[in-house]
N, C-alpha and C positions, 0 to 999 in steps of 0.2 A: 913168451907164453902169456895171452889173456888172461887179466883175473873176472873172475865169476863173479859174476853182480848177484848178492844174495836177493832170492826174491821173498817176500812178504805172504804169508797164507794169503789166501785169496777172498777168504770173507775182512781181512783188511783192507781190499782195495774199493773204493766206490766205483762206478763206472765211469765220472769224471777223472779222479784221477788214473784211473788205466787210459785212456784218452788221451790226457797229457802225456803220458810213460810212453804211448803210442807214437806220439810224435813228438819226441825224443828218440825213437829208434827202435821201441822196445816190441817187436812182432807178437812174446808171449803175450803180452798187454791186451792186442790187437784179437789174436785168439782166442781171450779168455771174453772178448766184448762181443767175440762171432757167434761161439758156442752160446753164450747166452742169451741172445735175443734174437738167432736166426730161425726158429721156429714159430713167435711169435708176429716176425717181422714178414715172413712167407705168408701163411695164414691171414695176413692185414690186407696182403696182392690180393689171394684167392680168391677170399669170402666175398672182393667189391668187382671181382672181374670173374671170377667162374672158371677162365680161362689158366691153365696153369703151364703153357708155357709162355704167356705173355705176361703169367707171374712172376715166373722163374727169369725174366727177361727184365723186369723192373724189380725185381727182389734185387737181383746183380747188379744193375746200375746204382742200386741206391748205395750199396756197400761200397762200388765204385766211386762216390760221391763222398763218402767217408774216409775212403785212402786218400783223396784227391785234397780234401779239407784239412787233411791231419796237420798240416806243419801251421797254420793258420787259426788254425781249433782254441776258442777260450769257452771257458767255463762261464758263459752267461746266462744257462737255464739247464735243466735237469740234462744227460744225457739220450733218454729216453725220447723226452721232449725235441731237443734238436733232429737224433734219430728219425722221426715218422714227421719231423716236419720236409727233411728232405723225400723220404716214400710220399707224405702228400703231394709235394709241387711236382712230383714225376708224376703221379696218379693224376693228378690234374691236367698236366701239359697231354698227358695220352688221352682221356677223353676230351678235350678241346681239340688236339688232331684228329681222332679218329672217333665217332662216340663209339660204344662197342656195343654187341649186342650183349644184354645181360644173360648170362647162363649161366644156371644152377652147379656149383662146385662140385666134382663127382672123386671128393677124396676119401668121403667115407669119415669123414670125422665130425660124427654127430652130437661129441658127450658136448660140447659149450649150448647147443639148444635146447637139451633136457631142462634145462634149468624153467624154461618158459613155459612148460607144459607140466599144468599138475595133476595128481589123480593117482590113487593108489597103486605104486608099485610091484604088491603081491598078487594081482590078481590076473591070470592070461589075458581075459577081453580089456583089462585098464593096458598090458602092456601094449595090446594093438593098436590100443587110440594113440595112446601118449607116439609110440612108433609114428602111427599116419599124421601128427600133429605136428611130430617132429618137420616132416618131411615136405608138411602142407608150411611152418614157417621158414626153411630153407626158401620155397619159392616166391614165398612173400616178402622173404629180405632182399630178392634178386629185383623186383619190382619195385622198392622203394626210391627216391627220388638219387641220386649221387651221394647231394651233401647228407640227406638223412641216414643211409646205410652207412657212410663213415663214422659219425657221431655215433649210432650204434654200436658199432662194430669193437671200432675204441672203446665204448662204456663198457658193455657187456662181456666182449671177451677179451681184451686187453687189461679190462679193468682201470682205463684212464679216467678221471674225474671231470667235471664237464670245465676247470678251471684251466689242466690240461691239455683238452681236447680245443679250447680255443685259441691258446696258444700254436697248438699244431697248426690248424686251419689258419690262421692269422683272421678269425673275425671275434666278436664280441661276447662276453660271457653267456649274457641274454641270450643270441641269435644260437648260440652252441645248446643252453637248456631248451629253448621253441625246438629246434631239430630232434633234438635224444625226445623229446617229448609227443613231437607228432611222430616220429617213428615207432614210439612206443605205441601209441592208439591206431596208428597204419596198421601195424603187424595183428592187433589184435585184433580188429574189425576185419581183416582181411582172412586171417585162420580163421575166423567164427565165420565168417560167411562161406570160401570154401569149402568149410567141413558142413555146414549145411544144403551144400549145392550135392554134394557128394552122397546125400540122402542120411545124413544123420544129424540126430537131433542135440 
């Protein structure tokens, strides 16, 4: 009869160490790493490809890249970090083969871009703007250059630091702040002109 390997509450475990546990054998380890970062990990495909099942197609390889690494796996940078460094070089390798055409994500998940539209919340005609402003910076994040919407995407809704975000990328601190930074002034010059081509002022 097998004994029961007691497991450890789960705000014990880092993500490194479930990792390790991981490959060691330990599948719960493994599930407790899927559940938590496969939401954010999907959403990092979508928002830079539009496209969701050629999200859901590099979502799964990338997991596939994490089974495949496990018995190999040390702890030389954050788990998170290593994570979306492998979803980068896949994201990479697919727009170097194929560029794709950008298109607008149509999942319906609009609460991470309220954040960039301000203007009073209680009032009908504020919530229509804030709405069309929303939806005017969805198409201006699809238009931004590759590496600038990644930088983005990371900062803002991942909430990665641009420290990072260069690490992920494998380029330099600098060149990670110049990106998050003209993508910030893209997007915003781009909703402001939009939204006045649109007839409003």
């Amino acid at each position: 009869m097998a004994l029961a390997i007691p497991q450890l509450p789960n705000h014990e475990h880092s993500d490194e160490q479930l990792m390790l546990c991981y490959a060691k054998g330990d599948s719960q380890a493994f599930e407790q790493l899927y559940l938590k970062h496969k939401g954010a990990l999907y959403r990092y495909f979508v928002r830079q490809l539009g496209d969701q099942q050629l999200a859901e197609d590099l979502y799964q390889e990338t997991w596939g890249r994490v089974i495949r690494a496990a018995a190999n796996y040390e702890v030389s940078a954050k788990f998170t970090t290593w994570l979306y460094r492998i979803a980068h070089n896949l994201l990479i390798d697919h727009v170097r083969a194929v560029k794709p055409v950008d298109l607008i994500a149509s999942d319906g998940d609009e609460a991470e871009l309220d954040t960039f539209v301000a203007g009073e919340q209680d009032k009908p005609d504020v919530q229509w703007q804030t709405a069309q402003k929303s939806l005017l910076l969805k198409t201006c994040i699809a238009l931004l250059p590759q590496v600038q919407k990644e930088a983005f995407i990371l900062n803002i809704e991942m909430g990665f630091t641009a420290a990072i975000i260069s690490d992920i990328a494998g380029v330099t601190l600098e060149a990670t702040k110049s990106r998050i930074r003209y993508a910030y002034k893209s997007l915003k010059d781009c909703v402001s002109a939009k939204w006045q081509e649109a007839g409003h002022e």
